[in-house]
Legacy VTK file of the C-alpha trace (Angstrom):
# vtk DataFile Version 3.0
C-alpha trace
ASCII
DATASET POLYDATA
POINTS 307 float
0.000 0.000 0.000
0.895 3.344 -0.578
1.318 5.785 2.366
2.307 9.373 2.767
3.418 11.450 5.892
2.814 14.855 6.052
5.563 16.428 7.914
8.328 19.313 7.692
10.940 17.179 8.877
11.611 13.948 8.037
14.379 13.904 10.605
12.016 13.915 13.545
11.595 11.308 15.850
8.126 10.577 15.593
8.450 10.769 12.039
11.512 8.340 11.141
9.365 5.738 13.646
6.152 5.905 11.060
8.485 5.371 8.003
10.055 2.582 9.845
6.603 0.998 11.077
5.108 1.270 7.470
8.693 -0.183 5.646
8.587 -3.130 8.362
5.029 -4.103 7.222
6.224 -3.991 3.626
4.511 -0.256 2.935
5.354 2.159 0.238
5.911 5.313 2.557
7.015 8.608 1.356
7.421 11.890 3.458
5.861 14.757 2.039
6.651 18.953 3.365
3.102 20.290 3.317
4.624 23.334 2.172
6.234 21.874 -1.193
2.766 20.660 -2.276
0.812 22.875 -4.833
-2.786 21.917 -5.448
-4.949 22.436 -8.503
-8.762 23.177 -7.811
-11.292 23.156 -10.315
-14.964 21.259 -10.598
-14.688 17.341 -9.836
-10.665 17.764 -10.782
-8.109 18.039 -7.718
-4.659 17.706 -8.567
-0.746 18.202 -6.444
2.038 18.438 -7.714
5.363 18.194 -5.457
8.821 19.623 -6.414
7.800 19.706 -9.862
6.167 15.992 -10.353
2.698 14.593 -9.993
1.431 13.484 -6.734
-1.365 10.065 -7.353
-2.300 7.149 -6.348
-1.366 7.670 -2.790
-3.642 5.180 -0.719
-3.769 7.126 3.110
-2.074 10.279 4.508
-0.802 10.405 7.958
-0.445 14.275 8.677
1.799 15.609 11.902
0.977 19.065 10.632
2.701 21.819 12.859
0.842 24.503 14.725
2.592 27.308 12.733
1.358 25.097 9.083
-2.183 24.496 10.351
-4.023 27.199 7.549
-1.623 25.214 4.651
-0.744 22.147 6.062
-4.632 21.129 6.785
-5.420 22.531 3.460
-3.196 20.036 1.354
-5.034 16.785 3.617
-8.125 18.260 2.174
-6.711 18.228 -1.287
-5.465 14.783 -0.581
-8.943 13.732 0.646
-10.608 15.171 -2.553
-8.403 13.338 -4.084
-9.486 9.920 -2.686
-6.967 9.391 -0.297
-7.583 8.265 3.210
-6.091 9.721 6.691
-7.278 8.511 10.379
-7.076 12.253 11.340
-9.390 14.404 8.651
-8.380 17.714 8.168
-11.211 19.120 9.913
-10.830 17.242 12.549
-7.279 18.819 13.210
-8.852 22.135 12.898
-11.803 22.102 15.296
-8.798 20.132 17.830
-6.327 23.239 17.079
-8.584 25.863 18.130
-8.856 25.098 22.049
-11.859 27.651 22.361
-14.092 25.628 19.710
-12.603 22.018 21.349
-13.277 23.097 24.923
-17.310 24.190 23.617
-17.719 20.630 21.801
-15.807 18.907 24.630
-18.453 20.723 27.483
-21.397 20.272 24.757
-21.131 16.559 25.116
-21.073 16.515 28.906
-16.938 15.920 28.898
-15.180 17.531 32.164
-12.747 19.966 31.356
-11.388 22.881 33.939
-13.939 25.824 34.396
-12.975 28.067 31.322
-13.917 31.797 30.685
-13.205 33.399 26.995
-13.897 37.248 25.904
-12.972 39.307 22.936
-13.981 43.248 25.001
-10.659 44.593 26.332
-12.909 46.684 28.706
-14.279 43.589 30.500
-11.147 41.970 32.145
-12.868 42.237 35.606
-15.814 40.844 34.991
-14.020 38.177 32.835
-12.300 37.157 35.955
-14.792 37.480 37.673
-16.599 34.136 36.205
-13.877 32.199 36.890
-13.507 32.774 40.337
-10.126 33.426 42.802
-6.623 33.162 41.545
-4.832 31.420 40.473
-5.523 30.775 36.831
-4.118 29.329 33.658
-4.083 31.515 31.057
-3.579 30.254 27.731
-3.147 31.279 23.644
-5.709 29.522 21.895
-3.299 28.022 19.943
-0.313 27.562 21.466
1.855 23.854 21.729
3.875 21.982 23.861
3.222 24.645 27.166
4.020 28.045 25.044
1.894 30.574 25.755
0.501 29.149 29.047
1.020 31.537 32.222
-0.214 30.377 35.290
-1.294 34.001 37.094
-0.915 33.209 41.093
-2.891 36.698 42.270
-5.724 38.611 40.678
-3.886 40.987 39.974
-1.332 38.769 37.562
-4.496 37.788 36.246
-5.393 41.518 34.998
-2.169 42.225 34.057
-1.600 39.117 31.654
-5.395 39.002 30.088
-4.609 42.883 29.158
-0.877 42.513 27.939
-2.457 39.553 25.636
-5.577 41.784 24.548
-3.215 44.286 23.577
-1.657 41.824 21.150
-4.979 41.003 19.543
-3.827 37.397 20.651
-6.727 34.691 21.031
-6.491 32.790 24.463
-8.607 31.418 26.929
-8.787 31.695 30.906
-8.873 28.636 32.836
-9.209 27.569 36.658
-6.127 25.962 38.312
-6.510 22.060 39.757
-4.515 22.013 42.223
-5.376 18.452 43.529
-3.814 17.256 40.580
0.050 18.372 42.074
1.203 19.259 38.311
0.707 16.280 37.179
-1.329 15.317 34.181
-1.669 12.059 31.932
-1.238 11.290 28.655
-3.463 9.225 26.806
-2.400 7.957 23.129
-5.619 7.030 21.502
-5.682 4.675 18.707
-9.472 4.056 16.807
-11.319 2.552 19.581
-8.454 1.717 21.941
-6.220 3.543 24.477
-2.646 1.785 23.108
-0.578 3.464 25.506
-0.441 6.169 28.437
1.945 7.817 30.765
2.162 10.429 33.534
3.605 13.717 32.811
5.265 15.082 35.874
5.879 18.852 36.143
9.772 19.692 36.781
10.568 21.504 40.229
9.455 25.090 40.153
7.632 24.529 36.584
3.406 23.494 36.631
3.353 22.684 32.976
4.082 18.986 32.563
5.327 19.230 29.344
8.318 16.861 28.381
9.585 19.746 26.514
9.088 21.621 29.312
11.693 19.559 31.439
8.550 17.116 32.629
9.133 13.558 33.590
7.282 10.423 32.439
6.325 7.166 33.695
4.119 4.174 32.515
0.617 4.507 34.085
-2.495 2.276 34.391
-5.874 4.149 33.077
-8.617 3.319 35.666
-12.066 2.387 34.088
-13.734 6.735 33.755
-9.906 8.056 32.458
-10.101 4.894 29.353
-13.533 6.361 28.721
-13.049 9.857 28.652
-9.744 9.564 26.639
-12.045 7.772 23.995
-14.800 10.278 24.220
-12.686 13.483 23.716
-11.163 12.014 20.552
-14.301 11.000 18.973
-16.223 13.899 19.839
-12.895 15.693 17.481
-13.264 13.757 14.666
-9.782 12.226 15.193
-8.649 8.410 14.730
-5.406 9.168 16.524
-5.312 11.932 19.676
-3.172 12.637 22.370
-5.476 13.606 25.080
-4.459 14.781 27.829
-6.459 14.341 31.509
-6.297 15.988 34.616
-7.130 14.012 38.285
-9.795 16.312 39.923
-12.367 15.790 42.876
-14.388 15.875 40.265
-13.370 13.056 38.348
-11.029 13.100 34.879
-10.754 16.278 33.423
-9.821 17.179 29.602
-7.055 19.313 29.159
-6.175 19.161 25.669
-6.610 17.119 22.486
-3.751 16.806 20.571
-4.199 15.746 16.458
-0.451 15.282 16.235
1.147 13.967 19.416
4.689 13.194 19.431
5.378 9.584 19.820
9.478 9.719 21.610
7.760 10.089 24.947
5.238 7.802 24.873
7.235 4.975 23.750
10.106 5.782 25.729
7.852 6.114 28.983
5.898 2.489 27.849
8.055 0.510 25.460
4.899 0.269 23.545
4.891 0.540 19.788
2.745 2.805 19.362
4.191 3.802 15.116
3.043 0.128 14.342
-0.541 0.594 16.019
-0.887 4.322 13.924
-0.048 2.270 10.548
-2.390 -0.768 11.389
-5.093 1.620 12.212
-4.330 3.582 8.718
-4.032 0.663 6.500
-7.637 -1.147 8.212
-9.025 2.561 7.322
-8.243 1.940 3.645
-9.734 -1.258 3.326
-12.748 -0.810 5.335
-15.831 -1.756 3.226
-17.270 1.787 4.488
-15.176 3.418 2.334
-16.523 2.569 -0.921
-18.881 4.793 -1.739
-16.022 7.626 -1.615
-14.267 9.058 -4.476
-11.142 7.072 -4.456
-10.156 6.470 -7.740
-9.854 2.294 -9.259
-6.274 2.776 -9.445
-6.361 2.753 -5.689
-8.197 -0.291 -4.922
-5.269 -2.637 -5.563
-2.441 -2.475 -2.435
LINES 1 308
307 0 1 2 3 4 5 6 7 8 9 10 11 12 13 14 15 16 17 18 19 20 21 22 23 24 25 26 27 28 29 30 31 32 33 34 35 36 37 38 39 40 41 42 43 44 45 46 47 48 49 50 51 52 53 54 55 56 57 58 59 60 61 62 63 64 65 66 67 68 69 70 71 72 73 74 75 76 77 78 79 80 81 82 83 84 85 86 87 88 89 90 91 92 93 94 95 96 97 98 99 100 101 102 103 104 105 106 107 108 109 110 111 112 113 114 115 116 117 118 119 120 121 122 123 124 125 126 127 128 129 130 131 132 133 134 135 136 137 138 139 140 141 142 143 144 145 146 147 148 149 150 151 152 153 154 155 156 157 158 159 160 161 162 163 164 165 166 167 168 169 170 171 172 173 174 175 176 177 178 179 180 181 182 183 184 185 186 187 188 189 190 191 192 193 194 195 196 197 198 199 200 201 202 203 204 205 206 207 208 209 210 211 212 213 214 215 216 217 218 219 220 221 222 223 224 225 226 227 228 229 230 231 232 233 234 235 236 237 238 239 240 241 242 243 244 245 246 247 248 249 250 251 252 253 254 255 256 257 258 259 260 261 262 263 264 265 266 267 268 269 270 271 272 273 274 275 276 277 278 279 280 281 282 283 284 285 286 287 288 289 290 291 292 293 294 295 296 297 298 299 300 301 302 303 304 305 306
């Protein structure tokens, strides 16, 4: 079978491990920069070319499209889709899942709990924005920030003020959330595969540091899900759209608690923390995509029916 990877460097970890889980399971696997791709649009004909030759006949598309390529990146998985080709993660899946604001509404909207979250766009209202959310200290985060940038965890109201303003003043996007502080800056990982949780760790903030973030200096260790974290994990990435997610869960009084929904979770850490392979699961859940009876009404082309 055919496969492509969507990715800006082939070099990366996470990257090299999906070439090398396709190759072992005798897969065609090329890796394609989003960016190099140049699409032709017109009625019932979609085209790409890439440095200068055809792209065709590509069976399924595994993106790990970048936060800063999201606009472009998602736009070429369309064209790839239009095209006939399959990928576990649609592209707008890994739009609504980019924008936290519009994941955190369809994540609440289907009963999921997240952390209390206010959002405003009136510069004048930081008070009463606060205000809804209830004593310091909070999380404040850019709607679209990665990897813990652009999260500032304001300790007194007025941090709070200050930050909202400074990031109003940017005509950034962000969000306002409530701290859990039962959960002792931890979180956990959850590496969803289709129907199944293949793998998950706990992300242990550094000393001095509340992000939990391996790039962040974090630490991570194996972890068991209990019965409600399994389900939740599940939930949040079908509610997205998304056939692979890293969600992330907070412990709470409350019980599990969404955090985050990654479309394009790196895979070093979790397979470093569980020794689970979690590149071979991503390919077998790719490949079963492409030859799932359900897809035959789409517009792949006949060429692509033989592997």
């Amino acid at each position: 079978m055919k496969l492509a990877i969507l990715s800006r460097n082939a070099k990366l970890y996470s990257t090299q491990r999906l070439v090398e889980a396709a190759r072992e399971r005798r897969h065609t696997v090329r890796v394609l920069d989003p960016l190099r791709c140049y699409l032709s649009i017109a009625p019932g004909k979609f085209h790409m070319r890439y440095k200068g030759k055809e792209l065709s006949g590509i069976h399924a598309v595994i993106p790990r499209i970048g936060a800063s390529v999201s606009f472009y990146g998602t736009a070429v998985l369309r064209q790839f889709e239009l095209m006939g080709s399959y990928s576990p993660n649609p592209s707008d899946a890994i739009l609504r899942s980019r924008d936290k604001l519009r994941c955190h509404q369809m994540l609440a909207g289907e009963g999921l709990g997240l952390p209390l979250t206010v959002f405003g766009d009136n510069p004048d209202d930081t008070t009463d924005l606060l205000g809804m959310l209830g004593k310091p200290p909070h999380v404040i985060k850019l709607n679209e920030g990665t990897q813990g940038a652009g999260v500032i965890l304001a300790e007194t109201a007025s941090a709070s003020r200050s930050v909202t303003e400074a990031f109003r003043g940017l005509y950034a996007n962000f969000l306002v959330q409530e701290f859990v502080s039962e959960a002792k800056g931890a979180d956990l990982r959850c590496f969803v595969v289709g129907d199944q949780v293949v793998a998950a760790m706990r992300r242990q903030a550094g000393e001095g540091e509340f992000r939990s973030n391996l790039h962040r200096g974090g630490t991570a260790t194996a972890v068991a899900l209990d019965e409600a974290e399994t389900a939740t994990a599940l939930r949040a990435a079908r509610v997205m759209g998304l056939g692979v997610a890293g969600v992330d869960l907070l412990k709470s009084k409350k019980g599990p608690l969404v955090l985050e929904v990654n479309s394009s979770p790196g895979l070093e850490g979790i397979e470093g923390a569980t020794g689970v392979d979690v590149a071979g699961a991503i390919i077998d859940y790719t490949v079963a995509g492409v030859r799932r009876p359900a897809r035959a009404p789409s517009r792949r082309r006949s060429a692509l029916t033989k592997a």
